[in-house]
PAVEX-380587 format. One record per residue (C-alpha): residue number from 1; residue in one letter; chain; x, y, z. Coordinates in steps of 0.001 Angstrom, whole numbers, padded with zeros to 6 digits. Layout:
<sites>
SITE  martor  fike  marmar        u        v        w
SITE     NUM     A       A        X        Y        Z
...
</sites>
This chain:
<sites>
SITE  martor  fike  marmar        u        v        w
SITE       1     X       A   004765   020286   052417
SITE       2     X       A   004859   018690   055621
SITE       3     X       A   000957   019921   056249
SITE       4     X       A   000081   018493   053012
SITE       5     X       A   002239   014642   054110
SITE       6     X       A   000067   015153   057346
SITE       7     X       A  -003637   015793   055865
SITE       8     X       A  -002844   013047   053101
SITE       9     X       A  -001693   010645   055485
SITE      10     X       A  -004709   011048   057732
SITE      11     X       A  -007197   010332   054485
SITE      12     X       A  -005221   007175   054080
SITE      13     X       A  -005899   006717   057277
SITE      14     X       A  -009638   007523   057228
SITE      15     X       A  -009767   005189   054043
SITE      16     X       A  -008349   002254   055069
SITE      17     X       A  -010215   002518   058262
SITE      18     X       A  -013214   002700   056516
SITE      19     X       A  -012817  -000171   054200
SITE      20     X       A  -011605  -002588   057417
SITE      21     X       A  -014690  -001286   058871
SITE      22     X       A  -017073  -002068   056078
SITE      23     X       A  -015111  -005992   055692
SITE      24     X       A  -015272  -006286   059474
SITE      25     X       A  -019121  -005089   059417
SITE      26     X       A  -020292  -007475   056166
SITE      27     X       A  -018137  -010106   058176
SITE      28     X       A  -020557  -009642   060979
SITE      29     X       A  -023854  -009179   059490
SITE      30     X       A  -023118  -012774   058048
SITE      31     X       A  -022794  -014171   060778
SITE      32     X       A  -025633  -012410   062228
SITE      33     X       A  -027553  -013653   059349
SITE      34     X       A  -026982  -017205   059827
SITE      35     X       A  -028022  -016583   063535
SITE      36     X       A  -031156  -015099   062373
SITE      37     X       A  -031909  -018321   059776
SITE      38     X       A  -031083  -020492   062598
SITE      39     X       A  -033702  -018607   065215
SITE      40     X       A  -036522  -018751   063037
SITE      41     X       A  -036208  -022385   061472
SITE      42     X       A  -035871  -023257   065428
SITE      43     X       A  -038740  -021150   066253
SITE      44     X       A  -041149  -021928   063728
SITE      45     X       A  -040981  -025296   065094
SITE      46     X       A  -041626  -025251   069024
SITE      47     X       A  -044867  -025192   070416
SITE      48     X       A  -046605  -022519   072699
SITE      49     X       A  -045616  -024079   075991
SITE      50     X       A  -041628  -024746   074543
SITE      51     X       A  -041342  -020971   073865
SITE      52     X       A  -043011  -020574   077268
SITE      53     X       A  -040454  -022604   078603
SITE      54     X       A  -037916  -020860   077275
SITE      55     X       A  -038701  -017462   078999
SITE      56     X       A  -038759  -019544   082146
SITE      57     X       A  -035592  -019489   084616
SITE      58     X       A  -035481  -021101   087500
SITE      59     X       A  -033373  -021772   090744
SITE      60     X       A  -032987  -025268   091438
SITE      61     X       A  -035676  -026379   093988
SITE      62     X       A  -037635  -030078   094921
SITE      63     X       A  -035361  -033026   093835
SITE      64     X       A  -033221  -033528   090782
SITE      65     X       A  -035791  -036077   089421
SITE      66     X       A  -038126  -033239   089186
SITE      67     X       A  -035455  -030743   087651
SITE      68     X       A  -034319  -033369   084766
SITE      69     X       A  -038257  -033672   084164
SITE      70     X       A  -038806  -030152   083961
SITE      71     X       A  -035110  -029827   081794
SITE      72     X       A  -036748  -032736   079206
SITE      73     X       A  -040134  -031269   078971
SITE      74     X       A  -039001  -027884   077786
SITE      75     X       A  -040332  -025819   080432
SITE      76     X       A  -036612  -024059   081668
SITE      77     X       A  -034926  -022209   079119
SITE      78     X       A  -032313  -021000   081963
SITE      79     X       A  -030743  -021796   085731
SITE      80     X       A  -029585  -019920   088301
SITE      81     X       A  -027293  -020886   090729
SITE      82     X       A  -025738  -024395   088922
SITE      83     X       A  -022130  -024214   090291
SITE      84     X       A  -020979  -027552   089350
SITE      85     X       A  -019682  -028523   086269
SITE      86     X       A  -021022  -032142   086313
SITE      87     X       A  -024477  -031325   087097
SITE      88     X       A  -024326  -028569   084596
SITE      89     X       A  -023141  -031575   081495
SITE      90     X       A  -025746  -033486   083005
SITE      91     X       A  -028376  -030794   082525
SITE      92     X       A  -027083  -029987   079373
SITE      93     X       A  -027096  -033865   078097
SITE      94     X       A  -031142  -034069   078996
SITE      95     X       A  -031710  -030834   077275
SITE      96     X       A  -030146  -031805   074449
SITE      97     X       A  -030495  -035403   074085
SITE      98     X       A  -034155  -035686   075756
SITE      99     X       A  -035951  -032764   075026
SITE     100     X       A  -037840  -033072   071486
SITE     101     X       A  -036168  -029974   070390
SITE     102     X       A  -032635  -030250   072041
SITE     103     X       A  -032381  -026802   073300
SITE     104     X       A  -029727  -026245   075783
SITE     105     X       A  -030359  -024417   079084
SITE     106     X       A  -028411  -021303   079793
SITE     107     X       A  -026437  -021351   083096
SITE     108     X       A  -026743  -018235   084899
SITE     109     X       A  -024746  -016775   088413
SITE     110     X       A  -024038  -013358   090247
SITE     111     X       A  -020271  -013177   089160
SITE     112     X       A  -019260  -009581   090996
SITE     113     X       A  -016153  -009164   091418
SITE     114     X       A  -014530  -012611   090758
SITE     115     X       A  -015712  -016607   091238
SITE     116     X       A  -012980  -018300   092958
SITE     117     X       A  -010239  -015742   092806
SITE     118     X       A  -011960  -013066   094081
SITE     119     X       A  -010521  -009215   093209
SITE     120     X       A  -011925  -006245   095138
SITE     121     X       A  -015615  -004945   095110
SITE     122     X       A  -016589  -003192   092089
SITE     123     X       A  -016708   000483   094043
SITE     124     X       A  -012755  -000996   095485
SITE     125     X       A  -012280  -001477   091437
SITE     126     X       A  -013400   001844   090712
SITE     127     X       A  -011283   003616   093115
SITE     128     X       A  -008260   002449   090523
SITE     129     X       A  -009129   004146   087747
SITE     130     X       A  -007690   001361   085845
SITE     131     X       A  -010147  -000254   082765
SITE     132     X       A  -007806  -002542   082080
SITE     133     X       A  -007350  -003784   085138
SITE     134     X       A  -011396  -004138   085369
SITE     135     X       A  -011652  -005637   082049
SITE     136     X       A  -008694  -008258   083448
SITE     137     X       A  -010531  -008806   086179
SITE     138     X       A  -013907  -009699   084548
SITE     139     X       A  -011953  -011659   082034
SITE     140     X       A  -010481  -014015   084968
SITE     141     X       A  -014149  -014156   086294
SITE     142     X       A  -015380  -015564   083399
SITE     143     X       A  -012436  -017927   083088
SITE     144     X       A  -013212  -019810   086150
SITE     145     X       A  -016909  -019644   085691
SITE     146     X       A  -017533  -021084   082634
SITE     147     X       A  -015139  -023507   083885
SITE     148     X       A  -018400  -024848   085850
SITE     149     X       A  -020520  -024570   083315
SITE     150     X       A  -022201  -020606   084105
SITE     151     X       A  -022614  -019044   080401
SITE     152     X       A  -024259  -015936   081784
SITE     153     X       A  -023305  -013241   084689
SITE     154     X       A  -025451  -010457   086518
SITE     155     X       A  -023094  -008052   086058
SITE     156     X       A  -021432  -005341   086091
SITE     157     X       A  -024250  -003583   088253
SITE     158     X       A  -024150   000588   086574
SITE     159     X       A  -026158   002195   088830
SITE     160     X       A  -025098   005359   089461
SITE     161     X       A  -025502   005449   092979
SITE     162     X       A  -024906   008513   095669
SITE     163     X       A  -026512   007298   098452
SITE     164     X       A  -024439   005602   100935
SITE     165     X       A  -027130   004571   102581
SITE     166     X       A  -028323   002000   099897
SITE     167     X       A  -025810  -001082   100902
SITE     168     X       A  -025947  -002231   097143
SITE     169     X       A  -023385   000865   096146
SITE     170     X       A  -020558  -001625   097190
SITE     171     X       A  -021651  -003440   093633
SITE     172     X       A  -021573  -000503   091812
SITE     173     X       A  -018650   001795   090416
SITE     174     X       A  -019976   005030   092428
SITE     175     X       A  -021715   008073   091878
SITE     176     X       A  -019893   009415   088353
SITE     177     X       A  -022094   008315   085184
SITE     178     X       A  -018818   008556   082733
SITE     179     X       A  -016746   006795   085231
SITE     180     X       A  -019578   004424   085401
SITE     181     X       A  -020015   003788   081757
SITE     182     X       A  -016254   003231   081150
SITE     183     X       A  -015954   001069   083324
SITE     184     X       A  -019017  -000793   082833
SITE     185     X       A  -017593  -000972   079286
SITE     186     X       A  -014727  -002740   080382
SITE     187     X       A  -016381  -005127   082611
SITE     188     X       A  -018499  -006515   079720
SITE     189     X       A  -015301  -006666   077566
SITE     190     X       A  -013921  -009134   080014
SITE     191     X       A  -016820  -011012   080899
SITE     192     X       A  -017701  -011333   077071
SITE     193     X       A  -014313  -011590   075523
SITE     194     X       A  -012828  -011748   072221
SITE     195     X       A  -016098  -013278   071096
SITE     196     X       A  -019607  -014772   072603
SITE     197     X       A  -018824  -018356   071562
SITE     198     X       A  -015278  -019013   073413
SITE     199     X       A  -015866  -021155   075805
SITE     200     X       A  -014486  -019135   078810
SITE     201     X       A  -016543  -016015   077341
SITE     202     X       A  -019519  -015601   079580
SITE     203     X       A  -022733  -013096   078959
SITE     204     X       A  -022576  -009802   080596
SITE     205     X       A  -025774  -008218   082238
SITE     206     X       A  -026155  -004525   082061
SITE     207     X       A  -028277  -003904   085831
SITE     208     X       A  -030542  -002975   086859
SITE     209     X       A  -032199  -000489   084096
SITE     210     X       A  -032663   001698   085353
SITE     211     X       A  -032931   004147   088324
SITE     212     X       A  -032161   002098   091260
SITE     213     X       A  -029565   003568   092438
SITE     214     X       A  -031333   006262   093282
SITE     215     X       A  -033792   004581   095629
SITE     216     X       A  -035414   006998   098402
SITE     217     X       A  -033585   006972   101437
SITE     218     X       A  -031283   004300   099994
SITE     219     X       A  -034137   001632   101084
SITE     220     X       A  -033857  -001348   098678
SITE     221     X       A  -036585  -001901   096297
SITE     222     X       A  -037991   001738   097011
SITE     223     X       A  -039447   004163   094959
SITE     224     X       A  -037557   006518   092764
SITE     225     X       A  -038755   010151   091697
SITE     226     X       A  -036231   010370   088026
SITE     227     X       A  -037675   013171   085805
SITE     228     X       A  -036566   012664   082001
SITE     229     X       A  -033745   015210   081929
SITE     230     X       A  -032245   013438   085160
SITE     231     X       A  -032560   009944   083634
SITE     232     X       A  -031204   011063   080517
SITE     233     X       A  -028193   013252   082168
SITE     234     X       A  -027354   010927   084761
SITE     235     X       A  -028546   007491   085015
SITE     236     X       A  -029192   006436   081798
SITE     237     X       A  -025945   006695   079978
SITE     238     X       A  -023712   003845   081378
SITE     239     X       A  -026426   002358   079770
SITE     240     X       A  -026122   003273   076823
SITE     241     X       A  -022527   003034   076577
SITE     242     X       A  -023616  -001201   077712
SITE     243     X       A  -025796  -001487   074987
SITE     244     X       A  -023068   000412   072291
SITE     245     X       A  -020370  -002389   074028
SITE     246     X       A  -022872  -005314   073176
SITE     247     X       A  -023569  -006728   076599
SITE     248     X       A  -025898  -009421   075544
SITE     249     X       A  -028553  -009159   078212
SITE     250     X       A  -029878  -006422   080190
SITE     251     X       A  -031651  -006598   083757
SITE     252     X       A  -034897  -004674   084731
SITE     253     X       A  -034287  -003054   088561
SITE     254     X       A  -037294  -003092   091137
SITE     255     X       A  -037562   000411   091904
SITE     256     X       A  -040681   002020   090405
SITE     257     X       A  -039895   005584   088629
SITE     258     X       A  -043541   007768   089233
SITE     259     X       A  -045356   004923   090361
SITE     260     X       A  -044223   002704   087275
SITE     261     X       A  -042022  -000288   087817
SITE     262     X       A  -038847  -000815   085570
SITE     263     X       A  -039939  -004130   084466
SITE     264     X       A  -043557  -003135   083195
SITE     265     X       A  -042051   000031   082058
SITE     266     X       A  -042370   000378   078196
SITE     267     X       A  -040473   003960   078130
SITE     268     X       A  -037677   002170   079332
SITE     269     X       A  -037825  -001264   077642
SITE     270     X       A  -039338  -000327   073817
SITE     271     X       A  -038529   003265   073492
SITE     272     X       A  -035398   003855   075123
SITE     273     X       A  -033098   000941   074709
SITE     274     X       A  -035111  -001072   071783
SITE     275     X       A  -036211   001840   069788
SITE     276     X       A  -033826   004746   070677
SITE     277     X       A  -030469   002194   070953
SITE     278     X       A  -031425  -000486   068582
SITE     279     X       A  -030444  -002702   071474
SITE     280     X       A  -031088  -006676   069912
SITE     281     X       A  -030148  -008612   072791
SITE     282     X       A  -032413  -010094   075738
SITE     283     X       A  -034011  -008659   078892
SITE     284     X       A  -034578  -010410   082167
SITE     285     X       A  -036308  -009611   085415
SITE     286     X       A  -034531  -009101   088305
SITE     287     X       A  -035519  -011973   091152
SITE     288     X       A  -038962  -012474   090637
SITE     289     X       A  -039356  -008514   089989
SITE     290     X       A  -042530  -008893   087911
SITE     291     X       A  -044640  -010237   090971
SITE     292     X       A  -042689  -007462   092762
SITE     293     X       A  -045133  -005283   090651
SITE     294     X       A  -048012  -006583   092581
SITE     295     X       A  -046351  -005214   096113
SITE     296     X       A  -045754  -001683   094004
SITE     297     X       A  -049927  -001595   093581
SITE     298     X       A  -049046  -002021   089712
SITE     299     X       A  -050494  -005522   089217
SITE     300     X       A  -053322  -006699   090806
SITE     301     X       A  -051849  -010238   090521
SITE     302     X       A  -049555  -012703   089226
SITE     303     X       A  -051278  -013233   085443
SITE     304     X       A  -051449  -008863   085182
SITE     305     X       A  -047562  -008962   085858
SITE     306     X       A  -046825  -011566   083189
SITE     307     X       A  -049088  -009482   080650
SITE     308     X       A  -047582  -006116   081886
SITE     309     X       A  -043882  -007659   081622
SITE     310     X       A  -044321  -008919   078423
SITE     311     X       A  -046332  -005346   077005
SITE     312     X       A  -043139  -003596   078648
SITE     313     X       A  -040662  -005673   076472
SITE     314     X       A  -039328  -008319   079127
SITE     315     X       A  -037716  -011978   078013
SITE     316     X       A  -037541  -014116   080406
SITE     317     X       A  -038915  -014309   084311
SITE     318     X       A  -036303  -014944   086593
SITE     319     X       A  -037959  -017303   089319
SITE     320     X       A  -041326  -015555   089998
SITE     321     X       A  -043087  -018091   088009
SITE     322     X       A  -045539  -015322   086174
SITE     323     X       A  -044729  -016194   082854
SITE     324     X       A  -044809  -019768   083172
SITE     325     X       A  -048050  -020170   085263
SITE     326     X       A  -050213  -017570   083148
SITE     327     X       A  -048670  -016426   079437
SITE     328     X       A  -050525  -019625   078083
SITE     329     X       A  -054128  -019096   079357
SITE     330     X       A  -053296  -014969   078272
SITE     331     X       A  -053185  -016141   074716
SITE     332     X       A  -056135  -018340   075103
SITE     333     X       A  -058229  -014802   076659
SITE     334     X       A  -056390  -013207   073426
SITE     335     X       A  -054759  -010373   076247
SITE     336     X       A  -051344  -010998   074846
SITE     337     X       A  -050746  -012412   071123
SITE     338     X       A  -048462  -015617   070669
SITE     339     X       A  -046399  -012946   067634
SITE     340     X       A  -044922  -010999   071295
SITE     341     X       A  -043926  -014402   073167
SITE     342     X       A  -042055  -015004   069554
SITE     343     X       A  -040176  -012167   069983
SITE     344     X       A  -039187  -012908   073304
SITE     345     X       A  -038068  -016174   072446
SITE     346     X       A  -036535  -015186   069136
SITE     347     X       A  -034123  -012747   071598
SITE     348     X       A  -033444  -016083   074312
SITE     349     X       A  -032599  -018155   070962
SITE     350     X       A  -030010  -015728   069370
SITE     351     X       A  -028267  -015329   072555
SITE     352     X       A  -027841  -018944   072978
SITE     353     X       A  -026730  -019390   069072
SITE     354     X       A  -023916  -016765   070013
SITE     355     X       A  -022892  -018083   073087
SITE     356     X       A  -022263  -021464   070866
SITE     357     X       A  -024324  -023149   073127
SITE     358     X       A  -026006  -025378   070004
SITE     359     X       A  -022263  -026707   069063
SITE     360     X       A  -021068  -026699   072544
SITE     361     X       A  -022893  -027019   075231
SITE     362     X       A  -020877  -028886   077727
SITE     363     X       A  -017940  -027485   079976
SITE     364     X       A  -014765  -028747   078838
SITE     365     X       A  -012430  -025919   080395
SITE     366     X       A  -009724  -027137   083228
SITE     367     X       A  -010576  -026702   086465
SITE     368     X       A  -006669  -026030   087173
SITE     369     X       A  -007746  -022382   085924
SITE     370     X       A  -009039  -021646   089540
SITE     371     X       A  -006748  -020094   091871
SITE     372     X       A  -004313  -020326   088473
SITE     373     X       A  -000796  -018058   089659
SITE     374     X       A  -001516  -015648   087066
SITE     375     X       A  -005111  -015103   088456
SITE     376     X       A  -003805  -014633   091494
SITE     377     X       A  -001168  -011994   090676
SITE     378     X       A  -003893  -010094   088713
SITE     379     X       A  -006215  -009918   091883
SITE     380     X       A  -003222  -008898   093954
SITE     381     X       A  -002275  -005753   091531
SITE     382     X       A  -005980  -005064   091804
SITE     383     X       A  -005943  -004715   095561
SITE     384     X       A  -002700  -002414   095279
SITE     385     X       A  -004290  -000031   092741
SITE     386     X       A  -007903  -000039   094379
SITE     387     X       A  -006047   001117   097641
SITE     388     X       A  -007265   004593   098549
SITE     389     X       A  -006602   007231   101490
SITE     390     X       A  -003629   005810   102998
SITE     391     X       A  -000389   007387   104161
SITE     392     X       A   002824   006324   104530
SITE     393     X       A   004162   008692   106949
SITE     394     X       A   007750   008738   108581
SITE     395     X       A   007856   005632   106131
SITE     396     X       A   006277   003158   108852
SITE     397     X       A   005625   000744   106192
SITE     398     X       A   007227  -001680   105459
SITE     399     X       A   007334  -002864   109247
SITE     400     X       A   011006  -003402   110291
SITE     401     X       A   010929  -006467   112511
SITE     402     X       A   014356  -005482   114401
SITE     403     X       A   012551  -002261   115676
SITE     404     X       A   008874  -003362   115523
SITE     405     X       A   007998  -006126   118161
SITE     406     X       A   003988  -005842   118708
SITE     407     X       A   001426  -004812   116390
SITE     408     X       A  -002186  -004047   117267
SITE     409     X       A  -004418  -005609   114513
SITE     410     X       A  -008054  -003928   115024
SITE     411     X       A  -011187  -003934   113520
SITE     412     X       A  -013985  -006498   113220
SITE     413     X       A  -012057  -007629   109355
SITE     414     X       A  -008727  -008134   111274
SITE     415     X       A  -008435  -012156   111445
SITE     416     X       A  -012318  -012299   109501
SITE     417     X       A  -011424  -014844   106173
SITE     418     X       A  -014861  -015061   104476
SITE     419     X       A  -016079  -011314   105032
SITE     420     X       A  -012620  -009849   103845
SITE     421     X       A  -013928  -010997   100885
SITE     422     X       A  -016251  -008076   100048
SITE     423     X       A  -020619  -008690   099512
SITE     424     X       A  -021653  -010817   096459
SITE     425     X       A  -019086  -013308   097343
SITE     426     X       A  -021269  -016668   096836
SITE     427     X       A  -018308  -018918   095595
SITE     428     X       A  -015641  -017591   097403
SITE     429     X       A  -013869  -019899   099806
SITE     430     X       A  -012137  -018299   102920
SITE     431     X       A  -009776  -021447   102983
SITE     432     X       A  -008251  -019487   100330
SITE     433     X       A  -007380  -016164   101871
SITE     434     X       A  -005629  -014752   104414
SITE     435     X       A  -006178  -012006   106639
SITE     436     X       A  -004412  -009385   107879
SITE     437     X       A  -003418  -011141   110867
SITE     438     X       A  -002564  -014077   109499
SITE     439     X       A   000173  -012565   107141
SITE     440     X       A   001621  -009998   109579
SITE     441     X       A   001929  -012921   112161
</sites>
């Protein structure tokens, strides 16, 4: 009788999952269907060079006269590197205001491992085996990022690296592929929150697909040798698992994989994660990878990477200036139609419709949530679970200052404030931590 409880109980179960799944799924295809209304009334509308400008993303450069120009014009659908959540209204106000269509520019920033309160590197964050404490750690990331305006994150970095060589493993969560994808999981959970339009949610990054991690003789931007049944066993699926979580963007990775480059690569790009994962959200270069493809012998210049980035199933340029300087004359010579720069633009529109960015596009979060106590005591519990090969023998620790009277503090990160901080620390502030020496003195 029992059995029969158990086995009836579980098809309840299975029921009523099922029918919360199929409410929660219409719920969402409605929305998505709005989205969908809203990126084709939008796009039907703009002209060749706003779409162009939309797959455009620059870093700020010249003076700010010439950025606002640029902003009003149409010809930057995203920024890197806007830390400031005055400048970033500002933008946003010329965008929307100015510009004939009022677009508004996507703020973009390497978030690693934390903006202001910074947590340990992501291979430190691996070493706890915690996703929850990853996904808090994102979570307070995005927090204090979007508190300055950045809607959009290069991370988490799922490389499955095993080279120690290759300095870039200290962004990654090691050499493990499920470990990888778990955690990678996590990450964009935190970064993207509850849902895409909060405010404090911010746009994950799955990077860089795909391969690099496996660069020869862990030299950045090298050449990698990846048969299928090695991508497909090792490096692709943290991936996957990314593109299953939603991350809304996904970054193209230098290397070259038998002589092709990840961003011209249409394996990759249309097969794999369009065709194969059904993957809906945008792609992006990785710094100014697509003229990259002319130093890999792939491109013989600037206008053949814009037409073999856009063939491969890339967005939006990040910097290099390929897209913007040739895409319009590569209609005109009828080597690229203007149907594949709407798709592009169509994928840049929806992500900014479910960021919110149309009904909100200026920062409005505190900036009290920096350094906030409770961010602080999550990056502390962090740093005690990422801890890793240490004893405690004869119970030296904690130090007992009656017996104790002189401590050698070695090692070139013993009184060091900024580099205790970890790599991909570019808004850190060393006024803010304190080093070993400090706190045992």
């Amino acid at each position: 009788m029992k059995n029969k409880i158990y086995l009836l109980s579980a098809s309840l179960m299975v029921a009523t999952f099922s029918f919360f799944s199929c409410v929660s799924s219409g719920e969402k295809e409605t929305g998505k269907d709005e989205i969908e209304k809203k990126v084709e009334n939008l796009l039907g509308k703009m002209t060749l060079q706003e779409k162009i400008g939309q797959m455009n993303q620059l870093s700020p450069y010249g003076s700010e006269e010439e950025m606002y120009t640029l902003v009003k014009e149409g010809k930057v659908g995203s920024f890197l590197n806007i830390v400031d959540a005055e400048v970033a209204n500002k933008i946003q106000k010329t965008a929307v205001e100015q510009s004939r269509l009022g677009i508004p520019v996507l703020m973009a920033r390497d978030v690693i491992h934390g903006y202001k309160t910074i947590f340990p590197i992501c291979l430190g964050q691996a070493a706890s085996f915690n996703p929850d404490l990853v996904r808090e750690s994102a979570r307070v990331a995005a927090i204090e990022a979007s508190a300055d305006g950045i809607r959009w994150t290069f991370a988490p970095m799922i490389d499955v690296s095993r080279d120690p060589r290759w300095g870039r493993i200290a962004e990654s969560c090691g050499e493990d592929p499920y470990l990888t994808a778990v955690l990678g999981k996590a990450m964009i959970e935190g970064f993207q929150g509850d849902s895409l339009n909060d405010p404090t949610s911010i746009a994950a990054c799955a990077k860089h697909f795909v391969g690099y991690g496996a660069a020869e003789s862990g030299r950045d931007y090298n050449s990698t040798f990846l048969p299928e049944r090695l991508l497909r066993n090792v490096y692709l699926p943290p991936f996957e698992a990314a593109a299953k979580a939603g991350a809304a963007t996904f970054m193209t990775s230098f290397n070259d994989n038998d002589g092709v480059p990840s961003t011209g690569n249409k394996f990759i790009l249309k097969n794999v994660l369009r065709e194969e994962w059904k993957y809906d959200g945008m792609v992006v270069t990785d710094w100014a990878s697509a003229t990259e493809m002319i130093t890999h012998g792939f491109c013989k210049d600037a206008a053949d990477a814009a037409k073999k980035s856009l063939d491969a199933g890339v967005d939006m340029d990040m910097v290099s200036g390929a897209f913007s300087g040739n895409l319009e004359n590569l209609v005109k010579e009828n080597k690229i139609s203007e149907k594949q720069i709407d798709e592009a633009v169509r994928n840049i529109l929806r992500l900014k419709f479910r960021l919110g960015l149309f009904e909100n596009p200026y920062v409005s979060t505190p900036q009290s949530v920096k350094y906030s106590p409770e961010h602080l005591a999550k990056a502390k519990q962090a740093v005690e679970q990422s801890v890793i090969l240490l004893k405690n023998t004869n119970q030296t620790l904690p130090l007992n200052a009656d017996e104790v009277h002189t401590v050698a503090v070695v090692g070139p990160l013993a009184d060091a404030p900024h580099d205790q901080m970890g790599t991909w620390v570019f808004d850190g502030e060393k006024a803010h931590t304190q080093t070993p020496l400090a706190a045992l003195r």
